[in-house]
C-alpha positions in Angstrom: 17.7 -247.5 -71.3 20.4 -249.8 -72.7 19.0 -253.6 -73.7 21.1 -256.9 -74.5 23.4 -256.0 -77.6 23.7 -252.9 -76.9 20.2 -251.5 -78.2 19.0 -248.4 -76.7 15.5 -246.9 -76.2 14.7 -243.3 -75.2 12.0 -242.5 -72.7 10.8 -239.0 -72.1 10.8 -237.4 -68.8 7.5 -237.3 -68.2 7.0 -241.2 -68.4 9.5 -242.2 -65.8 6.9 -243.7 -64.1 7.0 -246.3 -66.4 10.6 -247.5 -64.5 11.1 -249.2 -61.7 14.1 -250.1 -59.5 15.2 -253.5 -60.2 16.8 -254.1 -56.2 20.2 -255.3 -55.3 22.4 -254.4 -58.0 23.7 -257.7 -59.4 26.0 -257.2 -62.1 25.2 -260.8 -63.8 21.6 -259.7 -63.9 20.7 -260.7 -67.4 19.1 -258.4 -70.1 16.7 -258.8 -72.1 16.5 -258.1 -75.9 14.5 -254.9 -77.5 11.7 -256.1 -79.1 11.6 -259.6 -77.4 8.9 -261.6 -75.9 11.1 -262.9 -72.8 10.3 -259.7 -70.6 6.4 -259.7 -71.3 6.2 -263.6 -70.2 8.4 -263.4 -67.8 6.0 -260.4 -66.5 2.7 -262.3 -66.9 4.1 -265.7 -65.5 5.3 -264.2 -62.2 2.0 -262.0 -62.3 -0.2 -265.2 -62.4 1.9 -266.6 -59.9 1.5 -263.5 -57.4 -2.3 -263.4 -58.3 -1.8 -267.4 -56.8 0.0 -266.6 -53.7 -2.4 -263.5 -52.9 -5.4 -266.1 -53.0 -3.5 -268.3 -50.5 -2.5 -265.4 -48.5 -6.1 -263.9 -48.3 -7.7 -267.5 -47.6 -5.5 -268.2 -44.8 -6.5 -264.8 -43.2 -10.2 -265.5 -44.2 -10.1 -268.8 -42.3 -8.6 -267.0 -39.2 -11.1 -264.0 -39.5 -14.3 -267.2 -39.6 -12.5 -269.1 -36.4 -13.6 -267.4 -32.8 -11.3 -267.6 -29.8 -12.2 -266.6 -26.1 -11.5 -262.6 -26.1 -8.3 -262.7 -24.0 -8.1 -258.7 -22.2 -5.2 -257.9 -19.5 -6.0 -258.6 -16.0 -6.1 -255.1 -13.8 -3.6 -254.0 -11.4 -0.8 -257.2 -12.1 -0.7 -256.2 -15.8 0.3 -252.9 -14.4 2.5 -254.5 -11.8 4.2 -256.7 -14.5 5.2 -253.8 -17.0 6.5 -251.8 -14.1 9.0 -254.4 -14.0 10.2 -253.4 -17.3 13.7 -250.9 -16.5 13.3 -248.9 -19.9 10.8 -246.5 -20.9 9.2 -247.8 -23.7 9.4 -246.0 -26.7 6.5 -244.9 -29.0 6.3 -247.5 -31.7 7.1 -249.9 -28.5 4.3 -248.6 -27.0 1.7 -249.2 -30.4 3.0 -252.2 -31.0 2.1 -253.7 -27.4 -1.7 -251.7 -28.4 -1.8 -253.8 -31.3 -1.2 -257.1 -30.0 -3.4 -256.5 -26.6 -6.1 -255.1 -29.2 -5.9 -258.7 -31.7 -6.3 -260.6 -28.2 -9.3 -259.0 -27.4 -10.9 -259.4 -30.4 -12.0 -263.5 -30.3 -10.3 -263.9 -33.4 -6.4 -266.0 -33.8 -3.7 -262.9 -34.1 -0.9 -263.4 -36.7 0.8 -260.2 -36.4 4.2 -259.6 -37.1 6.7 -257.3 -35.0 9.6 -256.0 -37.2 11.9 -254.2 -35.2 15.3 -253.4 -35.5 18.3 -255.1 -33.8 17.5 -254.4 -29.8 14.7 -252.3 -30.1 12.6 -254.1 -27.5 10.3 -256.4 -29.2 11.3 -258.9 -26.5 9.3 -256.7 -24.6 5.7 -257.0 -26.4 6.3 -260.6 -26.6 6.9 -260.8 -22.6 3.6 -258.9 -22.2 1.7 -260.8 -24.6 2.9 -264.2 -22.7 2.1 -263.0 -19.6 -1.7 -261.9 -20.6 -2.6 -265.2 -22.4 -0.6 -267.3 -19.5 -2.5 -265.1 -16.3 -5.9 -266.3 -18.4 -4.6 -269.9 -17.5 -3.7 -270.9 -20.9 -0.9 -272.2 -22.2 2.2 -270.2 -24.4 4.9 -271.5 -26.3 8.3 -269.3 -27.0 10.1 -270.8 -30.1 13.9 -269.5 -30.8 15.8 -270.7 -33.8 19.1 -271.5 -32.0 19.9 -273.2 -28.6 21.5 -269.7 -27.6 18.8 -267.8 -28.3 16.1 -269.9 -26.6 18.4 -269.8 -23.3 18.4 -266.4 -23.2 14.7 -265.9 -23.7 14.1 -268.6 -21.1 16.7 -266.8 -18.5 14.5 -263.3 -19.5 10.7 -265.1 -19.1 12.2 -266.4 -15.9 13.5 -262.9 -14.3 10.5 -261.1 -15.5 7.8 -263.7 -14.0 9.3 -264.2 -10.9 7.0 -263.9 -8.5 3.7 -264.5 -10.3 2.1 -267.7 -10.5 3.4 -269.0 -13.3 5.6 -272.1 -13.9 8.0 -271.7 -16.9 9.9 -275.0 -18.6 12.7 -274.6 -21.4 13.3 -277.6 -23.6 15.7 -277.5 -26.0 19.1 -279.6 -26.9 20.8 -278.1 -23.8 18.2 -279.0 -21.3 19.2 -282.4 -19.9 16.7 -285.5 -20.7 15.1 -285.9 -17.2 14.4 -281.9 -17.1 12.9 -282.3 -20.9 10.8 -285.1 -19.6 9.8 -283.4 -17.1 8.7 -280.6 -19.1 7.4 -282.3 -21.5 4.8 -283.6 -18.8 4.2 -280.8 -17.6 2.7 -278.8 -20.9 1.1 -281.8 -21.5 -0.9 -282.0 -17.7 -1.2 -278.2 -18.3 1.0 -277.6 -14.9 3.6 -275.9 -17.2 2.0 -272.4 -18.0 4.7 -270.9 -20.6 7.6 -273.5 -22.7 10.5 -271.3 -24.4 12.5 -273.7 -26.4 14.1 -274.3 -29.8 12.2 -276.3 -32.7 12.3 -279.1 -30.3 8.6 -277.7 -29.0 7.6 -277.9 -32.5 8.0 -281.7 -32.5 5.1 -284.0 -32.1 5.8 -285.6 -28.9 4.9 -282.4 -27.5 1.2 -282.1 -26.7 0.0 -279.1 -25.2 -2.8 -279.3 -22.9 -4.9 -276.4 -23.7 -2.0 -273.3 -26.3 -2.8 -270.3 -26.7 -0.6 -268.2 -27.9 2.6 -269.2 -30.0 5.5 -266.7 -30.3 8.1 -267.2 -33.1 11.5 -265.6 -33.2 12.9 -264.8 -36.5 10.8 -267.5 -38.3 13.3 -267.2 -41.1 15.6 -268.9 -39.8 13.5 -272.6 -39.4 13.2 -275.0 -42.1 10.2 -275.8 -44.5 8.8 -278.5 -41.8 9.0 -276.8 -38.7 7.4 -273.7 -40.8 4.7 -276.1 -42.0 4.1 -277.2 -38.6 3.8 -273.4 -37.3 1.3 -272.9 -40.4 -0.9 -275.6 -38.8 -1.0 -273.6 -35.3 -1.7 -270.7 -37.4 -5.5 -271.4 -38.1 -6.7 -271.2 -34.6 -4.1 -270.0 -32.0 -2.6 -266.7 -31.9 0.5 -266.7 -33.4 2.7 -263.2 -32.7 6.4 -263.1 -34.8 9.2 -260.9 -34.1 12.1 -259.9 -36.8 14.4 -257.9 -37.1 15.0 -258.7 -40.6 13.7 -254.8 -41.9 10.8 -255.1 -44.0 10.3 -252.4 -46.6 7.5 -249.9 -45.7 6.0 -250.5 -49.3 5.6 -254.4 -48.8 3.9 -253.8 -45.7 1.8 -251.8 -47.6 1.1 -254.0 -49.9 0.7 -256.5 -47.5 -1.9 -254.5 -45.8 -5.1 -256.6 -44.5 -3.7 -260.0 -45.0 -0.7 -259.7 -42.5 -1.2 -257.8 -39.3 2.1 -255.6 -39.6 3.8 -253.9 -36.3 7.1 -251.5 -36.9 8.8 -250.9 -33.9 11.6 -248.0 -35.5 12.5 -245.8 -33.0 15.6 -246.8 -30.5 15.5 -246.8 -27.1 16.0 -243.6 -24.8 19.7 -243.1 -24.1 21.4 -245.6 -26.8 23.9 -244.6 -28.7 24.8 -245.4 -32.2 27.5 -248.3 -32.9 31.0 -246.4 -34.1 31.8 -249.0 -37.0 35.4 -249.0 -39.3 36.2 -250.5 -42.0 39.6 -251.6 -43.2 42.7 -254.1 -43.5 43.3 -256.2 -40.3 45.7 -254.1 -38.3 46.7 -256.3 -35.4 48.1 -252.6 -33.1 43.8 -251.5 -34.2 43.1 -255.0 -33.0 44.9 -255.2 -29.9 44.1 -251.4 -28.7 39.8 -252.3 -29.0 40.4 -255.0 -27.0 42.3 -253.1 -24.3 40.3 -250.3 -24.4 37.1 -252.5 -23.9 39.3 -254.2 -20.9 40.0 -251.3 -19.5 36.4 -250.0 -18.9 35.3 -253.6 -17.3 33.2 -254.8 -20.6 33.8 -257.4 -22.8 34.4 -257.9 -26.3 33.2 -260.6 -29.3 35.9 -261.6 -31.8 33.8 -263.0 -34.5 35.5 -265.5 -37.8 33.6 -266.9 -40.7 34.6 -270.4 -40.4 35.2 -272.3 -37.5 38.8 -273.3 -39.2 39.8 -269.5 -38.8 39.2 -269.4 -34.9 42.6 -271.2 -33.9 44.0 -268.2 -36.0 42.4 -265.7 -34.0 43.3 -267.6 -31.0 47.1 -267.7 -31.7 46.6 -263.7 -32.3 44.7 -263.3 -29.2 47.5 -264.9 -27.1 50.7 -263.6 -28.6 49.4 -259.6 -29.0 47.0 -259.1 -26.7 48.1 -261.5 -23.6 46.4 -259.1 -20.9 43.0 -261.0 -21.9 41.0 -263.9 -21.2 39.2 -265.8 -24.4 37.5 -268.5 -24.9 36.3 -270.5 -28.2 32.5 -271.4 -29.2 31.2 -272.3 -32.8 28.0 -274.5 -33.6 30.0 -278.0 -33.1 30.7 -278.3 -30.0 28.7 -280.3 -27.5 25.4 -278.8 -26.3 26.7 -278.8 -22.5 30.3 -277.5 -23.0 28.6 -275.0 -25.7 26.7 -273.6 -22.6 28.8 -273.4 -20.4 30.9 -271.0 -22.2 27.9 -268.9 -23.2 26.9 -268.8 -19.4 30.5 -267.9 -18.6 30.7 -265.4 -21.1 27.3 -264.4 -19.9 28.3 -263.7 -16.3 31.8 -261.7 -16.8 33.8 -264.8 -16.5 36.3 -264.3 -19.3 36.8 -261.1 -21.3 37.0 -262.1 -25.4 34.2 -264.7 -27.0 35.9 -265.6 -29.9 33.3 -267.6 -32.2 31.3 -268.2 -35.3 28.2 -266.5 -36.5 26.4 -268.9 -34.0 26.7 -265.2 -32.1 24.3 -263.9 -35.2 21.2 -263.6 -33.8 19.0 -262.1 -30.8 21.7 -262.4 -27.7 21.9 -259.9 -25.2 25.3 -258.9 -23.8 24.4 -255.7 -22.0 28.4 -255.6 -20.9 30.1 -256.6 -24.5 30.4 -253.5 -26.6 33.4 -254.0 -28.7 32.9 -256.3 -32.0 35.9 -257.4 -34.4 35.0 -259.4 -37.5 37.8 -261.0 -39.2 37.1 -261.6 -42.9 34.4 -259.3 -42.9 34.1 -259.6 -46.7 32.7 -263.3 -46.5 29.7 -262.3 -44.6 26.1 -261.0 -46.1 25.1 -257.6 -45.3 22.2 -258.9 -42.8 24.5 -261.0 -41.3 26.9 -258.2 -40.6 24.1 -255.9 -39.1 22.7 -259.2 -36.9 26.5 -259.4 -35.7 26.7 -255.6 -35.0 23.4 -255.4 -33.3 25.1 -258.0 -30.9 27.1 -254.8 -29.4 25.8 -251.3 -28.4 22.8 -252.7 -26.1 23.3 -250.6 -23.1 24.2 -246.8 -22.6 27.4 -246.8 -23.1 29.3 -246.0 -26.9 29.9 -249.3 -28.8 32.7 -250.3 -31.4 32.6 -252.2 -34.4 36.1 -253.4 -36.5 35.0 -255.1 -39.7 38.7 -256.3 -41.0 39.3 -257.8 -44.3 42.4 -259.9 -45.8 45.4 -257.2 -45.9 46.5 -259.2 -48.6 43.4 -260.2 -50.8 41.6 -257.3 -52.7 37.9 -257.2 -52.3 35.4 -258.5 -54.7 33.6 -255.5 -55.6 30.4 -256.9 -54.1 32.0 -257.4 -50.8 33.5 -253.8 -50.9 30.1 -252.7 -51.8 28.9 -254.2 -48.7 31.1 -253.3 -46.1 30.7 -249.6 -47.0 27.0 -249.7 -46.8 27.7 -250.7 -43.5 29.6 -248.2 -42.4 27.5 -245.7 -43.5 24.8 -247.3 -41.9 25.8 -246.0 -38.5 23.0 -244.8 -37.1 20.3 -246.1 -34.9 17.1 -247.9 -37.1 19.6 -248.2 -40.2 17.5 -251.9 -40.0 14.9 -249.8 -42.3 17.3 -247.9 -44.3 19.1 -251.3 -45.1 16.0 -252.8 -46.6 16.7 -250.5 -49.8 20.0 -252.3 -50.3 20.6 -255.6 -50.7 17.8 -256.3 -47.8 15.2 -255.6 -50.2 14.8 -258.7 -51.6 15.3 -260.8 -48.6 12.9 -259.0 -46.6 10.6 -260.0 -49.3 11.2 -263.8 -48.4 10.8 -263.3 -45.3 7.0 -261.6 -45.8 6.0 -264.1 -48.3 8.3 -267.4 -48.0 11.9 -268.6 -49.5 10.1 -269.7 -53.0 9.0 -265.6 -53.3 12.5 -264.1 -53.4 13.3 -265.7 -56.0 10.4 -264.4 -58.6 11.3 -260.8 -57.2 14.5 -261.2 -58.5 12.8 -262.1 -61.4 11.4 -259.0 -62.1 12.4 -256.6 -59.9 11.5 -255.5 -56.4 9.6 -252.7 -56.9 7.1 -254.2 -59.6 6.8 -257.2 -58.2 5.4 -254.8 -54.9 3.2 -253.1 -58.0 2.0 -256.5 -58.9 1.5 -257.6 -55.3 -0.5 -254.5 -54.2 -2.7 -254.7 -57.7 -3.4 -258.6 -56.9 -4.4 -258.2 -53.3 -6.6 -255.2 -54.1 -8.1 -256.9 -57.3 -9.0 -259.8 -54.8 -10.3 -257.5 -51.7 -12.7 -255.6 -53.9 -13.3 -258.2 -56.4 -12.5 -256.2 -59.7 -9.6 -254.8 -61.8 -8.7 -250.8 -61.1 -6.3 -250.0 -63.5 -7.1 -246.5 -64.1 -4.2 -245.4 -62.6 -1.4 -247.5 -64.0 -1.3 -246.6 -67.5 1.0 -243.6 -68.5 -0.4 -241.3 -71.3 2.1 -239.9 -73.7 2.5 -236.1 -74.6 4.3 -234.3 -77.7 3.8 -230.9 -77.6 7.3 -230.4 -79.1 9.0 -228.3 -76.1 11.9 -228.5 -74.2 10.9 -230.5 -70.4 13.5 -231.3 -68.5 15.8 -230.8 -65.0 18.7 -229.0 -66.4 22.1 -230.0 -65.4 23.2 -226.5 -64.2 20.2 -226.3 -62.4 20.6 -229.7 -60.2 24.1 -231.0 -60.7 24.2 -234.2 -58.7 22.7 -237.0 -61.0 21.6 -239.5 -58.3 19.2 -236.3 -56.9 18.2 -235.2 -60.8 16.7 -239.1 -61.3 15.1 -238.9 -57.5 13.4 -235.9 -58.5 12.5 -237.3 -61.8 10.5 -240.3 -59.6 9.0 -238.1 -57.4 7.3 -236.2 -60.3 6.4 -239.6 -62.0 3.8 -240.4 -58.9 2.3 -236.5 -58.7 -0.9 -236.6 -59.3 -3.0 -233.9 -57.5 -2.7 -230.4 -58.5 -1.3 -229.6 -54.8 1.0 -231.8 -54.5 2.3 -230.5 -58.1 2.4 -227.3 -56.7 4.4 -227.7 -53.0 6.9 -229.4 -55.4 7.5 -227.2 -57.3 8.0 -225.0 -54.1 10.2 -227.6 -52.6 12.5 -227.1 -56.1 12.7 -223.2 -55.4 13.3 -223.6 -51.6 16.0 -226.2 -52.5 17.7 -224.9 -55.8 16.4 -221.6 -56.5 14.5 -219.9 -59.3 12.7 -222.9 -61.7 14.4 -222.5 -65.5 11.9 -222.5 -67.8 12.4 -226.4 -68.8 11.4 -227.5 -65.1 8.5 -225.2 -65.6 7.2 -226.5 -68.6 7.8 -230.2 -67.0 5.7 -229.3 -64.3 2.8 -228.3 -66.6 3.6 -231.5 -68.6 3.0 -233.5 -65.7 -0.3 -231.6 -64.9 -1.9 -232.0 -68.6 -0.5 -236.0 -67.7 -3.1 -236.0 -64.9 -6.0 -234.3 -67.5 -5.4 -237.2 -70.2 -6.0 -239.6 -67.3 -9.0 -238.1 -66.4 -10.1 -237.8 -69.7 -9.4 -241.4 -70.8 -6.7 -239.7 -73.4 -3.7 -242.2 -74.5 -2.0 -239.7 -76.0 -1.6 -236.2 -77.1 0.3 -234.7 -80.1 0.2 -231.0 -80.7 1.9 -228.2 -82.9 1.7 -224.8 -84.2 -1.1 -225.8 -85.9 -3.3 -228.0 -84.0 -3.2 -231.3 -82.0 -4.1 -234.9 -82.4 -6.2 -236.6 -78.9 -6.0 -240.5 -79.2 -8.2 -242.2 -76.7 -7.1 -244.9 -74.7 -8.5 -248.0 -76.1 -9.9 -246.3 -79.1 -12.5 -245.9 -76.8 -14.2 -242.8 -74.7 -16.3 -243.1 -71.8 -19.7 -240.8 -73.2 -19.8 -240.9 -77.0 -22.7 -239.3 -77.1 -21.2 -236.6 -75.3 -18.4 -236.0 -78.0 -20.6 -236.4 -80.9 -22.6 -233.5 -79.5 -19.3 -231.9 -78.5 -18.0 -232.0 -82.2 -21.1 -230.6 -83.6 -21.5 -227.9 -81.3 -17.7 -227.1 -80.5 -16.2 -223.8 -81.2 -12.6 -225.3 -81.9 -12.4 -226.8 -85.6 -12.7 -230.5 -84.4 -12.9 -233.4 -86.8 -13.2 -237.5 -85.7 -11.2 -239.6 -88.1 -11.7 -243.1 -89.4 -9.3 -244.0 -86.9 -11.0 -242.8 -83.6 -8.4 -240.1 -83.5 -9.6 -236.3 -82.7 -8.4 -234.2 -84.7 -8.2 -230.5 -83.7 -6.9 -227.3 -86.5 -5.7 -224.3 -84.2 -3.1 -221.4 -84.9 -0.8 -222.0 -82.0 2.5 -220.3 -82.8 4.4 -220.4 -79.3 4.6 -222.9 -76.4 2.6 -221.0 -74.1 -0.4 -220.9 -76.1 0.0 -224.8 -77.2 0.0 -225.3 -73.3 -3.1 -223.6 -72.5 -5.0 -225.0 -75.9 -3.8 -228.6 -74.7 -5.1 -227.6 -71.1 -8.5 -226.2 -72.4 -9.3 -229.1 -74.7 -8.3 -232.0 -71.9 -10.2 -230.1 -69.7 -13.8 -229.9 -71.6 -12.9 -233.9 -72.7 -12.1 -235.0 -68.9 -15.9 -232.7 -68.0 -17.2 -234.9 -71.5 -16.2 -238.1 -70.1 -17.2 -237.8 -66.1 -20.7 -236.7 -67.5 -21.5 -240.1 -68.7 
């Protein structure tokens, strides 16, 4: 490991646990100095803080679990009638996620479950079913999308999906004119309207609702700190379900377990087909022939810039090269109305090239435009690039995505990194695979709030999930376990390692290396240890010899043994601590023992053998761990 200054430390092997992955690699990450204090406090600062945030966390889901609400279960025969309305078949996780959320209605307790899903995976779906179960009850639901775009499109959804049932549905939002938001407004405060989909402008307090019961948020990451405040306030006693498809990393669920109520909805949906994505210099002949091709087979395409000062560009391009097309222009700007009416036209087949913004970003639901062309891709983030893709490749047939950069501006090597990442990230669910790259440590902000990200970059992502887990468990069961994060240390003066010629690829060499450092039953040792044969052929006698290093790990742990040192001649047992869990028992041990076993001043066991080969030093090491680990459970 290489320090500030150049200062190097070696670590064995057999203690890589002690690592952990720091996330997105940031090449002005700072260092620290060997031998410094600034990585310790910088540790037990962001620990304290995490211990802090857990509390809150756990109080607000005490206070939910305290507050009874009427059980709410799914009326016979029109639930049925209602989700034979949906066209798809839903897929597994689609199907336990909707479980989930009819199972927290039932209960008499405010949900606050989250549905991560990735980009058009149908969480649309369990939100329409949870509406239409609270609403059929007779109580109110409010829909609440980030942008205007959005909210239109879940409005236009809610409407087609509840026609027919008695159920009167009001948007509100900046594009809803001001007699039809008055109107609305009246009505979810007279309790006439059953379900409001709108923007943050249902947030606001002029908006009274007569009797909610159910809130749905979409992508809650993108609101600001007051309308997020305001949604914590609904929190405490109406059930709140959140969709996302910002990926969360399995481990932060994990860690979030019991405080968050967590749904993954990863599989896609029957029939869809990956989105074909290439990378490269802008190529107006590339350009021109997506467009056409699009054209040709009656869809439409998006044409997305990252400013709105580039879209006249784009424009200009649009009508010289490819003058077969009709386009049109949207960003953020423009007036509400005008904004619409593109989107509408766009909507309904109107024109055949959107050429806009990011406003495009998130949620919307072209089924017919399946062609994407992003110009400047290299000034977009990664999730924003994946939210723009997902945009495309919503119905059966193949998709394309064109991410162009400046052919005459080389690439940061940031950007570069980027835009390969997402090329290799063509397949369906990469939402979840993208949450080990730079996603990692946004998804974290978006589990645990903007203020968060910034201590996991701190210290890492993967110990600041360490610290999160250890917090939230030391809370739940109201005492420290730390028996398992300590790592003892072994010398036994032989050779443990995964030679080179053995596994050549590095990258798999250090993901084996992991993998070893978080064995810890015998059995899992040993189908590892199968896996390497399977995989790379007979084990050298270094792998073997690591293998056994990490079983005698597991005996020290057991035994309470910090460390181990042992030779031709003997070995040296240091207890963890200084201390051992049944001195009695080792006092009698030593007395009795038929090793030659001595305890020095120093609470060190010392123990005189004739050992002359590795083998034997092994098995002595085994034998003594062994009768210590027997010692120290009999106490």
């Amino acid at each position: 490991l290489e320090y500030a200054g150049g200062d190097k430390l070696f670590l064995p092997v057999e203690n890589i646990d002690l690592l952990s992955r720091f996330g997105s690699d940031d090449p002005n990450a700072a260092l620290d100095r060997l031998g410094g204090q600034s990585w310790q406090s910088r540790k037990a600062r962001i620990r304290a803080r995490v211990r802090m945030m857990a509390e809150q966390l756990i109080a607000i889901a005490a206070k939910r679990e305290m507050k009874a609400t009427d059980s709410i279960a799914a009326p016979d025969g029109v639930y049925d009638e209602f989700c034979a309305r949906f066209p798809y078949a839903e897929t597994e996780d689609q199907e336990n996620a909707i479980a989930d959320v009819m199972e927290d209605l039932a209960r008499g307790r405010p949900m606050d479950r989250l549905i991560c899903g990735d980009v058009g995976f149908g969480k649309t779906e369990v939100a329409l079913r949870a509406a239409f179960v609270v609403a059929m009850t007779g109580r109110q639901v409010a829909m609440i999308a980030p942008t205007t775009l959005l909210a239109r499109q879940h409005l236009k959804n809610f409407t087609e999906r509840f026609k027919g049932f008695p159920l009167r549905i009001a948007g509100l939002s900046r594009l809803i004119s001001a007699t039809d938001a008055a109107k609305a407004k009246a009505g979810i405060q007279d309790g006439t309207v059953d379900i409001a989909v709108g923007t943050h402008a249902l947030l606001s307090k002029q908006v009274a609702f007569k009797d909610l019961g159910l809130v749905i948020v979409d992508e809650e990451q993108h609101f600001g700190v007051k309308h997020k405040e305001r949604l914590k306030e609904f929190r405490a006693d109406t059930h709140v379900l959140t969709l996302t498809a910002t990926p969360i990393p399995r481990t932060l669920q994990l860690a979030m377990s019991g405080i968050r109520d967590l749904s993954l909805i990863a599989t896609p949906p029957i029939d869809r087909l990956a989105v074909r994505t290439s990378v490269g210099p802008f190529d107006p002949i590339i350009a021109r022939e997506m467009i056409l091709r699009e054209h040709y087979r009656g869809g439409q395409s998006f044409y997305v810039a990252p400013r709105i000062a580039d879209l006249d560009g784009v424009a200009e391009f649009l009508t010289e090269s490819v003058p077969e097309v009709r386009y049109k222009i949207a960003h953020g700007q423009m007036p509400g109305g005008e904004l619409e009416d593109i989107m509408n036209a766009f909507y309904d087949g109107k024109f055949d090239v959107l050429v806009s913004t990011s406003i495009v970003e998130s949620g919307l639901d072209i089924p017919t435009a399946n062609t994407l062309i992003v110009h400047h891709a290299d000034r977009f983030g990664l999730a924003q690039l994946y939210q723009l893709r997902g945009r495309v490749g919503r119905a059966k047939l193949r998709a394309y995505a064109y991410l162009t950069t400046s052919p005459r501006k080389s690439l940061t090597a940031a950007a570069e990194r980027r835009l390969k990442v997402m090329q290799s990230l063509d397949t369906l669910g990469a939402g979840f695979t993208l949450a080990s790259h730079d996603l990692d440590i946004r998804g974290a902000g978006n589990l645990l709030g903007e203020e968060q990200s910034g201590q996991v970059k701190e210290v890492g992502v993967e110990l600041y999930q360490h610290m999160l887990e250890e917090a939230v468990a030391e809370l739940k069961e109201g005492g420290a376990d730390e028996a398992g994060q300590w790592s003892p240390q072994i010398n036994i003066g032989i050779a443990v390692l995964i030679p080179e010629d053995y596994v050549a690829d590095l990258n798999v060499r250090m993901g084996l290396y992991r993998r070893l450092g978080d064995l810890r039953e015998q059995k899992d040792i040993q189908a590892f240890a199968a896996e390497l044969v399977d995989r790379f052929g007979a084990l050298p006698k270094e792998v073997e010899q690591l293998l056994q290093i990490v079983e005698i790990k597991e005996l020290c742990r057991r035994a309470g043994v910090a460390k181990i040192d042992a030779g031709p001649k003997g070995a040296v047992v240091a207890f963890r601590g200084d201390r051992f869990a049944n001195p009695a028992g080792l006092v009698k041990y030593i007395s009795e023992s038929a090793f030659d076993v001595k305890l020095r001043p120093d609470q060190k066991l010392v123990f005189q053998q004739n050992w002359p080969d590795d083998r034997t030093r092994i098995k002595g090491c085994r034998r003594i761990l062994d009768v210590l680990g027997d010692i120290a459970e009999a106490a």
